[in-house]
C-alpha positions, 0 to 999 in steps of 0.5 A: 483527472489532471495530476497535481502534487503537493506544492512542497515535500511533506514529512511522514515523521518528525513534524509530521507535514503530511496532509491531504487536500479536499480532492485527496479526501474525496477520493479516499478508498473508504474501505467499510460498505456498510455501517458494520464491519465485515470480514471479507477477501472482498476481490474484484478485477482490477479493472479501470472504473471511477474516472478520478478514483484510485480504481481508475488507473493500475498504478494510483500516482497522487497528489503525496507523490514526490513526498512518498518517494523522498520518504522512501529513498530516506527509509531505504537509506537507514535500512536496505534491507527494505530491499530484497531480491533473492536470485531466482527471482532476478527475471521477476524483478524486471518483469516487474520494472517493465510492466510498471514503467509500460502502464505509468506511461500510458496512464500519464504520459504527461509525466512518464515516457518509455522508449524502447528500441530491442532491449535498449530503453530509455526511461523518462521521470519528468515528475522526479526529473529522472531520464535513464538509458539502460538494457532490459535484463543488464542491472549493471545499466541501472544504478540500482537493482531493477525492483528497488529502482522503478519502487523508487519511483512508484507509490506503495510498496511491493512484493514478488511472490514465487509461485511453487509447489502448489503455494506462493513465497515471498522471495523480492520485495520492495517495503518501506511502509508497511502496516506492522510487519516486516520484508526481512523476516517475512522473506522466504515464507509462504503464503500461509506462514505471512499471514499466520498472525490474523485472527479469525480467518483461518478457522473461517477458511479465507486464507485456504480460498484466497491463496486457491484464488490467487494460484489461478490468476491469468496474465492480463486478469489482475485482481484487487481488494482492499485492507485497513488499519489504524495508525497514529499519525500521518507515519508510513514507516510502521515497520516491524523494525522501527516498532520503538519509534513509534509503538508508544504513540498509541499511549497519545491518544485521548478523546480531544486528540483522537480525531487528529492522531489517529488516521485510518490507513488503507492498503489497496492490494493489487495482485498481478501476473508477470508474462515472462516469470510467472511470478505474482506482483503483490502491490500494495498502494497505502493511503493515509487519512485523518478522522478530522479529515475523513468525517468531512465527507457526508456520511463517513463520520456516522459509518466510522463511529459504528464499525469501530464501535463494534468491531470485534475484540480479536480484530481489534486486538490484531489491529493494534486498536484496543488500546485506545479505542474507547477514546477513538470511539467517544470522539467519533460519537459526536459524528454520529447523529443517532448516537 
């Protein structure tokens, strides 16, 4: 697939520009297999398949590139501590650089280029316009920490998880658009105590095999899965901290303006080994789309109405949904022919 971007920079606040061409929209990851809803870990291997897919490549750079990193550089800007790396995690943190910058070259060398000689490295962003000289493992060669630099540069947020003790913890991270949650307070956790707030799974036991799962992943055996929300409007930064920016939007949302408003969000997740750290790479690539978009492609409309119709009032909850659902729901019924 030839990479092209949006020929200018769309806003993810604001006026709210973002918007997603018919070739973003057919290869949206529709997260629903099935015409209910299902809950499930859902894990495959991360393997390539689907050329032209978000599957095809380990790193999904698309058409809203140059927008999501000017949106990031801004997020960043207003809070920093969307950036964090504790101290023993400082190896993790260029093990991380390294193998981003090793596959974006080699998945797309039109635009990416790694030269190394030794540790000696010269990093080439023809995309962003950025050609950078440094040395693995100096930060004072780059301009920014390791993570926060290549993050900069790579669509989606990321986590580092410092696996110890049997458990995996939160210790780096790079995340300015999360779904809901927040990098600063998470920090430190474990994997149980991050993921507390989700109904359902942990008296049905996902977490305790999720996390056994994820102790056992091998350097070259990535897994990935996906997950989904709702957001209103096309807004990446749903952060924790700025919940009052954008909290009272779920109040906007009626049965003529649903299909616009509300834009399904999905999490491609990958989970990663790093070589020299053992630390765990928790991508987590975020795709927007609204229902007006997404009930273009056949089939997707009848499937959407019939999950959220039926989803179940604890997920619902969790997901910020209940609000506005029966609005939600009545504009996707027009969609759904044997509604």
């Amino acid at each position: 697939m030839t990479l092209e971007f949006a020929p200018s920079i769309e806003t993810f606040r604001d006026d709210f520009s973002y918007r997603n061409s018919p070739r973003a929209i057919a290869r949206f990851p529709l997260p629903f297999p099935e015409d209910r809803y299902m809950y499930s870990v859902n894990m495959e291997p991360a393997t390539s398949r689907d050329p032209g897919s978000v599957f095809e490549h380990l790193f999904d750079i698309d058409e809203h590139y140059r927008s999501e990193m000017a949106e990031r550089a801004l997020v960043l800007e207003r809070d920093p501590r969307r950036s964090i790396t504790m101290p023993h995690m400082q190896e993790a943190a260029w093990d991380a650089l390294e193998r981003i910058m090793e596959q974006l070259s080699h998945d797309y060398p039109d635009w990416f280029a790694l030269e190394r000689h030794g540790r000696e490295c010269t990093w080439r962003n023809r995309a962003l316009g950025i050609e950078q000289s440094f040395v693995l493992d100096q930060p004072d060669t780059l301009p920014y920490p390791p993570l926060e630099y290549i993050m900069r540069q790579t669509q989606g947020d990321m986590a580092l998880l410092d696996q110890r003790e049997g458990d995996l913890f939160m210790d780096a991270g790079v995340v300015t658009c999360p779904a809901d949650w927040s990098l600063a307070f998470d920090a430190g956790m474990s994997f149980k105590q991050w993921h507390s707030p989700v109904p359902l799974a942990h008296q049905m036991g996902v977490f305790d095999r999720a996390l056994k799962y994820l102790l056992n992943v091998q350097v070259g055996q990535p897994v990935r899965r996906l997950n989904w929300t709702l957001t209103i409007n096309p807004r990446l930064d749903t952060s924790a901290e700025t919940y009052h920016e954008w909290g009272s939007d779920r109040g906007t949302v009626t049965p003529g303006n649903a299909g616009q408003k509300v834009h399904l969000r999905v999490e491609l997740q990958l989970m990663l080994r790093l070589p020299r750290s053992n630390a765990l790479m928790f991508g987590i690539r975020t795709y927007l789309a609204s229902l007006e978009e997404l009930v273009t492609r056949p089939g997707w409309g009848q499937r959407l109405h019939r999950v959220m119709r039926d989803l179940p009032e604890p997920i619902a909850d969790y997901k910020g949904i209940t609000r506005y659902r029966p609005q939600l729901v009545q504009w996707l019924r027009q969609h759904d022919p044997e509604a």
